[in-house]
N, C-alpha and C positions, 0 to 999 in steps of 0.2 A: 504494500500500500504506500501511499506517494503521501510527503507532508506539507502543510504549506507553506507555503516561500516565507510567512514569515517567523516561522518555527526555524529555518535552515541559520547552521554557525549560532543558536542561543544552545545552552547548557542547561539543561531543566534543572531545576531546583529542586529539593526532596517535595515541598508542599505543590508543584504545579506538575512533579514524577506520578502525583496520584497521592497525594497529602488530602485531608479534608477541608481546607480554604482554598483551594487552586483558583476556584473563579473569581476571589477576591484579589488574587495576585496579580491577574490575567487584567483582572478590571484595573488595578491600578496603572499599568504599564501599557494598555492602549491610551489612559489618561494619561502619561509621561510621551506616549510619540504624540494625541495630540497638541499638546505642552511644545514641543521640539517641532513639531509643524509648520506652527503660526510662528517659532521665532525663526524658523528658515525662511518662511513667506517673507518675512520683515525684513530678515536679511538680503533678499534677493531683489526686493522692491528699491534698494538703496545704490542705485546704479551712479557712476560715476560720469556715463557716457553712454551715446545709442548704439545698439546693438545691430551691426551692416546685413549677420544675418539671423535677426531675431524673426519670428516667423508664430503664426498661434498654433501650429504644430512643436515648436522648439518648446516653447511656455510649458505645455500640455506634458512632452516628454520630463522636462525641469520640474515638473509637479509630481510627474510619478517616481521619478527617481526621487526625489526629496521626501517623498513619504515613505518610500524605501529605507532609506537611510533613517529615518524616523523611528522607523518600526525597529529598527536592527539598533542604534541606540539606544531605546528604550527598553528591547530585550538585555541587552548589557546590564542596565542599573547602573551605572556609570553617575546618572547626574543626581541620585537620590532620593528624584521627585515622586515614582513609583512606591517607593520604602517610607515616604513620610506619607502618604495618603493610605496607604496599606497599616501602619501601625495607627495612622489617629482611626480609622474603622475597626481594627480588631478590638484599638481602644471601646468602641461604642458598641463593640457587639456584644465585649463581656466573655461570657459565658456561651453564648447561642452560636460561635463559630461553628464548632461540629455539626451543626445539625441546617444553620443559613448557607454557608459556602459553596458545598457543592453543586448544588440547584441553581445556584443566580448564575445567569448566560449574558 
């Protein structure tokens, strides 16, 4: 069976291996690539000069690569923002991890 591209080069974790909170994990770190997203959009909007062959195919291509790279930093955990939003929720869940986690998609 084939995984998906944005699984390929991350490391699972013991909890996202098949732990009882993986979709809170999972949830945290599509919330760290949108985080990494919007601050590539930002970054890329700051042009210095016109682009001779920008093109709204070019754009298009530079969007999905950049969400690429999105997804594969955020798998990393590199920038922490996944692990602060995962700890103040485990924070709020308490006791009900075991039994909330694994259902939320």
């Amino acid at each position: 069976m084939t995984s998906p591209i944005s699984s390929i080069g991350a490391t699972p974790t013991p909890a996202a291996a098949g732990g009882g909170d993986g979709g809170l994990r999972k949830a945290a770190e599509a919330f760290e690539a949108v985080i990494l997203r919007q601050l590539m959009a930002s970054m890329r909007q700051a042009k210095l000069g016109d682009d001779i062959l920008g093109s709204s195919a070019t754009d298009n291509f530079r969007e999905m690569a950049d969400a690429r790279t999105a997804d594969s930093l955020a798998a990393m955990r590199q920038f922490g923002i996944a692990d602060m939003v995962e700890r103040q929720f485990r924070g709020q869940l308490g006791g009900h991890a075991g039994r909330i986690g694994g259902g939320v998609q």
